[in-house]
N, C-alpha and C positions, 0 to 999 in steps of 0.2 A: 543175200540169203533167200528172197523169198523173189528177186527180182524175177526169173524165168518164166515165173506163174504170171506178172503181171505184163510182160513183154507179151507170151504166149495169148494173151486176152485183145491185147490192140494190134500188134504187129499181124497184116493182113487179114485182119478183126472183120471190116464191113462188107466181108459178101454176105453176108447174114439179111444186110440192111438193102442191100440191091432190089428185091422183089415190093418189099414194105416204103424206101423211101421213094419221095416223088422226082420223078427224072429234070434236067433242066430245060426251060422254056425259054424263048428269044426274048419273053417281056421281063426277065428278071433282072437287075439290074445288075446283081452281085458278079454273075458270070458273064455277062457283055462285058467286065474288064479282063477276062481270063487271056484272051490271046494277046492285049496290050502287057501285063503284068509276065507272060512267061517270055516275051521277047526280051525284055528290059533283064529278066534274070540271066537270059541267054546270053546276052551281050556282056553282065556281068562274070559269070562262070567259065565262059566257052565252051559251055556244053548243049549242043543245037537240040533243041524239040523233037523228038521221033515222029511223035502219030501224037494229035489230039489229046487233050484227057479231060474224059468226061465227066457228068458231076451229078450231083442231086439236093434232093431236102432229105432232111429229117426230124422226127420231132423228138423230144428230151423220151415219153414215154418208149417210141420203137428203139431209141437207143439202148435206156435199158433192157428192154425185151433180148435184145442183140446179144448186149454183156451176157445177161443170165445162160442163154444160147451157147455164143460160143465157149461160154465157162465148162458148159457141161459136152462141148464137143474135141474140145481140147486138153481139158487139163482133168486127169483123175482124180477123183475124192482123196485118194491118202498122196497124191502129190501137192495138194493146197496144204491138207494136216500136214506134213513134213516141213515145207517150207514155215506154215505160224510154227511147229512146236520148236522151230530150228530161234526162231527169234524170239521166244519166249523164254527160249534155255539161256538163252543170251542178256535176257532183263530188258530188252529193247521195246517191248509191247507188252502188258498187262498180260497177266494170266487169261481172264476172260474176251480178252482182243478177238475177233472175229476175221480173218483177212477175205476171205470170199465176200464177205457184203461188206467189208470198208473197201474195198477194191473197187466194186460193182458203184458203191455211193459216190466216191471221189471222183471216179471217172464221169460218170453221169452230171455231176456238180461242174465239172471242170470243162469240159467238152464245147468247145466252138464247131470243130470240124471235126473230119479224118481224111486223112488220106489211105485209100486199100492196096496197099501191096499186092495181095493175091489179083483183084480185079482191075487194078490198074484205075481207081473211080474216086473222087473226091465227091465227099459229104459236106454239107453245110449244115449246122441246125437251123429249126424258122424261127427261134425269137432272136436271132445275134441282130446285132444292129449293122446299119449300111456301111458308117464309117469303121467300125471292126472290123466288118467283112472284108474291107482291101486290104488290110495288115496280114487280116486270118489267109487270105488267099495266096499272098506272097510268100508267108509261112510254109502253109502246106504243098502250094506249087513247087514250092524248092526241094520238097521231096518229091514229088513228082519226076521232077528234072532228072535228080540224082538218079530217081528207080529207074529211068529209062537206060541210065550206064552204066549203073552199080549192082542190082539186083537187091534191094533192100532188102526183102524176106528172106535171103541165102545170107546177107551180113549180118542180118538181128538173130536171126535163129539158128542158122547153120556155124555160124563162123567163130562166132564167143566157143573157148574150152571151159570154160567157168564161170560165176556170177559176176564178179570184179570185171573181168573183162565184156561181160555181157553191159556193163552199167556204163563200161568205155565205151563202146559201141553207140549207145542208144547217145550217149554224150558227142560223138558226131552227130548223128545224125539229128538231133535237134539242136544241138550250137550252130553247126553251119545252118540249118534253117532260119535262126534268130538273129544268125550273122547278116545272111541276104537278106532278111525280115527288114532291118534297117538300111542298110545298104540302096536297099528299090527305093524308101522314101528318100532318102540321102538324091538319088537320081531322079527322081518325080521332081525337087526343086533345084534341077539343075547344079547339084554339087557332085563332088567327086566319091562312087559310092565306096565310100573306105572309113569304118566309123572309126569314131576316137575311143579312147579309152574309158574317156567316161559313160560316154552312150552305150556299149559294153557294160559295165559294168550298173548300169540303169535296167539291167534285163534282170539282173539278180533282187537287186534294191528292190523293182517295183512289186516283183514276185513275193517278197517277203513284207512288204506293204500292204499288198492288197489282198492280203490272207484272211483280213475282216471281213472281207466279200463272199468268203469261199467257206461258209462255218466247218463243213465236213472238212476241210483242208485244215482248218484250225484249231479243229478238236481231236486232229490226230492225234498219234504218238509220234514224235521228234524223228525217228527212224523215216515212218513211213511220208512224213511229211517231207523231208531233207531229199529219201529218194524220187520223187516227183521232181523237186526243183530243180537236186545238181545236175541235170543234163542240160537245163537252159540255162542256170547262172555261170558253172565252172564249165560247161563246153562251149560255149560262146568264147568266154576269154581261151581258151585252150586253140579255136580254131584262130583266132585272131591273132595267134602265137604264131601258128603256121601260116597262114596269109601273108603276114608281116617277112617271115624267110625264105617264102617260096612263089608268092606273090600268083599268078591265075593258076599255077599248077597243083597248088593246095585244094581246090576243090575236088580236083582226081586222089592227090596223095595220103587225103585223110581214108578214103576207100581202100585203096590200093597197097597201104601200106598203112594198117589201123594202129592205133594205141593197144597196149596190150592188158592195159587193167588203170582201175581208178589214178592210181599215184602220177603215174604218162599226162593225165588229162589236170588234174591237179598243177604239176611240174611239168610243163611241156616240155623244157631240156631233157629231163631223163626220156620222153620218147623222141628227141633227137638221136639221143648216148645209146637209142635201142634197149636203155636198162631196162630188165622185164622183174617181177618179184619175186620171190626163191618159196619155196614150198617145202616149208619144214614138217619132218614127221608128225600126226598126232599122236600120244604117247600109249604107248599098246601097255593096254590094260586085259587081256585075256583074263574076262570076268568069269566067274565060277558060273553063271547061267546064262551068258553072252547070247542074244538073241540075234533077230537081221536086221538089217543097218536099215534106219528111218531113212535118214539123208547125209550129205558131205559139199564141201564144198571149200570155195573160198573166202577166207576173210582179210579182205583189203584196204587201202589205208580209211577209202571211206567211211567203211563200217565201224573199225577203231577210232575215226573222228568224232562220230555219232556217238558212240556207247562213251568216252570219255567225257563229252561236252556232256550228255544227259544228264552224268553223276558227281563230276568233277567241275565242270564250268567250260564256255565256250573260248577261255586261255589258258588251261592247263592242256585242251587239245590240240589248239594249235602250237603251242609247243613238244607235244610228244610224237602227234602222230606220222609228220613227218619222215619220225627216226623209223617208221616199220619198213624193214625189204619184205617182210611174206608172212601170210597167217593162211592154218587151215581147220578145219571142225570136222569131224564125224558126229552123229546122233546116233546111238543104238538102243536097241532095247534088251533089258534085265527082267531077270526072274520071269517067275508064273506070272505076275501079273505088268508083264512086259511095262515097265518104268523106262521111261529114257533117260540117258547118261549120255554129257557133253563131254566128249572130249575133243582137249584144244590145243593147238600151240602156234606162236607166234617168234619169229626173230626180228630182232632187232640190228640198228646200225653200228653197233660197240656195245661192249659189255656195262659200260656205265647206263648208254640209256634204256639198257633191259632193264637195268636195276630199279631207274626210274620207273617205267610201266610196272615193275613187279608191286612196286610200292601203292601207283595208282592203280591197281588189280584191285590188291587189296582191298583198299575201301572202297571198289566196285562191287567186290560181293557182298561188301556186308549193307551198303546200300540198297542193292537187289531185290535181299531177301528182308523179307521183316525180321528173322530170326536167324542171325549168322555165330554158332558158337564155335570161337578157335581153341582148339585144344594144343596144338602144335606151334607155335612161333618162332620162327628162328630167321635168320639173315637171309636164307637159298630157301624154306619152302613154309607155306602153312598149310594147315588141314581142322578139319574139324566137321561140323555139321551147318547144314542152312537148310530152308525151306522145303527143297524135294529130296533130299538124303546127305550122306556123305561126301565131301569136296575135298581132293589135296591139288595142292596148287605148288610149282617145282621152280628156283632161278637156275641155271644152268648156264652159266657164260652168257652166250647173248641171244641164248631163247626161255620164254616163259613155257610151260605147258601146266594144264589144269585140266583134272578129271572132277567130273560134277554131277548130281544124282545118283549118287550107290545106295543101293540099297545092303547089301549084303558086311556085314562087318568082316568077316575074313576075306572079302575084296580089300576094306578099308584097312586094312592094317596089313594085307601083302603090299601094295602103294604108298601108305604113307613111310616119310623117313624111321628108318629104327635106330633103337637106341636114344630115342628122346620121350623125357617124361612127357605123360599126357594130364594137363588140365581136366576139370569137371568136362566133358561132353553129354549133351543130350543125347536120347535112343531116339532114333531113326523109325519109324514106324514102318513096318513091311507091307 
């Protein structure tokens, strides 16, 4: 939901920093391994070096500078407001959640290097340590490698049709990097560079360990913390899926032939089976003061893992989220004093496990909101009031959909079910 904005801030992010950082020198030690480390991936991949790539310093300060920079050269004021009010509506972040400066924060906290797409130039920061530095370089070299045959700023930004698939994306491109990350040392001590399973799945572990280190990483919100990691803990295992069936050509076929949304990288079979996710209608609510659409998008299985685990527990999600084929959202705005309203729908794999999410819906809203009153209860739909207006929420076979933030009562009772009494409801304040 809000991933575009944070893609659009790194993806071919450091020409900002070209001028500011300091270029590299023969006395440095980090990059006298740069042509030994991109040989060794070359031999791994089959994908030969084109032309050099060149490198620099930076320090934590110009980074920020950068962030704040390219923030305001890329991405619009009401395209960052769209994306938090879109995860807000969703309960995913705090009303008062900030995404431009947890953005800006995280990244700066997190940051060993970059690699620049647009400039073809890899950064290093001055306080990483020597022995990071060979891991950080094999990392980022391996994008490098790739950008030389794949065009990464055309797969990150051009190639996603929507966020889920934007998040698949970004999930190659840093699991095979984490893949060959290990793989070079696997080869540094003369072993065969082909990690196991468990060394894989050490890239997730150590990420959610060492989150004590990283306070801004760990005072997130679950949402925005989960999308940081799963491109290095579940795209790792997901390349290693395809490595293991297609053995040197996987390094071309995850570009060539990408995942089409989170669930593929999750399940590597189903992007074996091509299975893509179905995009169910959101439920047209032709509000009586219907303004212009904030934002839309996707919500896929990740998202629905996230939002379950937060309110329900990290095993009631991995039992449902599975069952999603496809979710989508609209944001609009209402009335004079343009309110936004979610509206949502999601289907499911059988009519039984929509039943299931309808049920874990439920007490997602009323968790949400501090104040969720149901007037409406019935087997197929509830309704009532929460925190920013009026909610009805519909089972239908085997899609859920849910309108959220009305403000207008004769919206709220054109949508809700007729012919069922209504409990006490609270008034809605306009």
């Amino acid at each position: 939901m809000f991933r575009r904005s944070l893609t659009a801030v790194v993806v071919g992010a450091t020409a900002w920093l070209v001028l500011a950082a300091r270029p590299q020198t023969a006395s440095d030690p980090a990059f006298a391994q740069i042509d030994n480390i991109v040989r060794t991936l070359s031999g791994i991949t089959g994908l030969a070096e084109k032309h050099p790539v060149p490198c620099g310093r930076m320090t934590k300060r110009q980074l920020r500078q950068f962030l704040n920079k390219r923030i305001k050269k890329t991405i619009r004021p009401e395209e960052i407001r769209a994306d938090e009010l879109s995860l807000k509506m969703f309960g995913l972040v705090p009303q008062d959640f900030d995404l431009k400066k947890s953005t800006i924060d995280l990244l700066t906290e997190q940051a060993a290097a970059f690699y620049d797409y647009d400039e073809k130039k890899l950064f290093m920061l001055e306080d990483s340590s020597q022995a990071a530095e060979t891991t950080t370089l094999a990392h980022e070299l391996s994008h490098a490698l790739a950008d030389q045959h794949f065009d990464l700023e055309r797969f990150m930004e051009d190639s996603p049709a929507d966020d889920d698939e934007n998040l698949a994306h970004t999930a190659v491109v840093e699991g095979q990097a984490s893949w060959l990350m290990i793989a070079y040392e696997l080869k540094q001590r003369d072993q065969k560079p082909a990690p196991t399973i468990e060394m894989l799945k050490s890239v997730g572990d150590s990420s959610e360990d060492s989150m004590s280190d990283y306070p801004v990483l760990k005072g997130s919100p679950l949402y925005i913390q989960q999308s940081l990691l799963f491109p290095y803990s579940e795209g790792t295992l997901f390349f290693d899926a395809v490595y293991r069936k297609m053995d040197q050509a996987s390094f071309s076929a995850v570009f060539t032939d990408p995942p089409a949304d989170s669930a593929q990288i999750i399940h590597p079979e189903r992007y074996f089976r091509h299975e893509k996710a179905t995009t169910p209608k959101v439920p047209k609510t032709a509000l009586k003061s219907e303004g212009k659409e904030i934002s839309e998008g996707s919500v896929g299985e990740f998202d629905h893992r996230i939002l379950i685990r937060q309110y329900l527990g990290e095993a009631k999600a991995k039992q449902l989220a599975p069952h999603l084929r496809g979710g989508q959202f609209r944001v609009v705005a209402s009335g004079k004093a343009h309110k936004p309203v979610l509206e949502y729908a999601s289907q499911w794999d059988s009519e039984d496990q929509a039943a299931n999410f309808f049920a874990a819906y439920r007490k997602i809203l009323q968790a949400k909101w501090k104040h969720c009153d149901i007037a409406i209860d019935t087997p197929t739909a509830i309704a009532g009031t929460g925190d920013n207006g009026y909610f009805v929420t519909r089972l239908a076979g085997d899609t859920i959909s849910s309108v959220e933030g009305l403000s207008d009562t004769a919206d709220w009772q054109r949508l809700k079910p007729a012919g069922v009494a209504l409990t006490a409801l609270r008034r809605v304040r306009r």
